[in-house]
N, C-alpha and C positions, 0 to 999 in steps of 0.2 A: 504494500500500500504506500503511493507515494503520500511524504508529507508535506501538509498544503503550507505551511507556515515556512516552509526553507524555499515552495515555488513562490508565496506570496512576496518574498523577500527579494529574491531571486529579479522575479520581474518588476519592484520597485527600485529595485540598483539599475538594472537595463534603461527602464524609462528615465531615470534621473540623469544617467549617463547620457543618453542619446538628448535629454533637451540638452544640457548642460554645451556640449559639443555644438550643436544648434545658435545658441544663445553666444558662444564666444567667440565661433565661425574657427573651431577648431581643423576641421577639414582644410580649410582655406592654409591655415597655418603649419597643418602637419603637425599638431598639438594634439600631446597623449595626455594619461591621467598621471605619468610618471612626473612629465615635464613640470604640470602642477604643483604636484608635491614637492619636487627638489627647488622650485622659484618661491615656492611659501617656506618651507623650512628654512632656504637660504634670508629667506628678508627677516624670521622670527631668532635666528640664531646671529649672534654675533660674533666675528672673528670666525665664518666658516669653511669646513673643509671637506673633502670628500669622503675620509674617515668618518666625520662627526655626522655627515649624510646616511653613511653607510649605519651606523648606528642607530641615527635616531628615526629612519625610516625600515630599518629592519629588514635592511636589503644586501644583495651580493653584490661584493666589490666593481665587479666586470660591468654588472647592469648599471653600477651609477657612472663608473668611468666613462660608456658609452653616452648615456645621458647629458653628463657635463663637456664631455666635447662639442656635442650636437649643440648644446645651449649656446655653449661660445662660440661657434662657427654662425647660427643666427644672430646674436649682437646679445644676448638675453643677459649673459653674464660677464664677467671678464674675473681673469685669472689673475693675481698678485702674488707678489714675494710674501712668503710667511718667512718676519723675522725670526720667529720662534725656534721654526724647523723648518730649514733649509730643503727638505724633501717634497714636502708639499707646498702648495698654494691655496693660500687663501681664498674666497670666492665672495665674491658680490656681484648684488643684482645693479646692469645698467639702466639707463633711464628707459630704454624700451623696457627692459624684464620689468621695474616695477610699472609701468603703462601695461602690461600685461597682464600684471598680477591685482592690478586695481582693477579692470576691466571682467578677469575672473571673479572678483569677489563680489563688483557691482551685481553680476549676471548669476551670480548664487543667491543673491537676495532676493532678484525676480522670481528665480526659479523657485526657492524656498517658499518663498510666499506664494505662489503658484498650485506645489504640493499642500499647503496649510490650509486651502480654501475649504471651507465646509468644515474644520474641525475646530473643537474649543481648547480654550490655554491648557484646560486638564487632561484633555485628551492628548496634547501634545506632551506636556509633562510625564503622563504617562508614559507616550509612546518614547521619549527619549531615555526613561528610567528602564525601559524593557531593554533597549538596544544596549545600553552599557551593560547589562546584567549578560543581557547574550555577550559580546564582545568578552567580558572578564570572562563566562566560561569557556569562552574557544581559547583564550590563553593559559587554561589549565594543563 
């Protein structure tokens, strides 16, 4: 017997996805969900590195190496000298990356509010306490 709460879930990530890409003209840009994530992590993290990505996104090395080249070959980031360690570089987001990343966050809020229509504050309260309860047991 399938179960309906892992399809219902299933195809609420699809749908969010797919406006989401819609809404930021991902296609257009050849912008993934990875891209995302390493342009917000980079703007929340200071003094960051590809290590500290590889970390704090819980990813393999190789996937974000590629990733950060890719960024920096479109203008998104630029590479620095880490005084610290001489092995790596530093990364920060350019004026396009954070135009980028204001433009994703703007079109998360449409989106979001989009998703939110028809439900009440408790219902979403709710629904957000359910998710972290799920999320904390997948990380058991």
């Amino acid at each position: 017997m399938v179960d309906m709460t892992s399809r219902y879930l299933f195809d609420l990530m699809q749908r969010y996805r797919a406006k989401m890409k819609t809404a930021v003209g991902a296609k257009a840009l050849n912008l993934n969900a990875m891209h995302i994530q390493c342009i917000r992590y980079i703007n929340e993290v200071g003094n960051c590195t590809a290590n500290l990505i590889v970390q704090g996104l819980d990813r393999d090395k190789s996937q974000i190496s590629l990733v950060i080249r890719d960024m920096a070959k479109r203008g998104w980031i630029e590479l620095l000298p880490n005084p610290e360690d001489k092995r790596s570089k530093l990364i920060k987001l350019t004026d396009e990356g954070t135009e980028l990343l204001e433009k994703v966050i703007q079109e998360e809020a449409v989106v979001a509010q989009k998703m939110k229509e028809g439900l009440s504050h408790e219902d979403i309260e709710t629904f957000d306490r359910i998710v972290l309860t799920m999320q904390k047991n997948l990380m058991k």
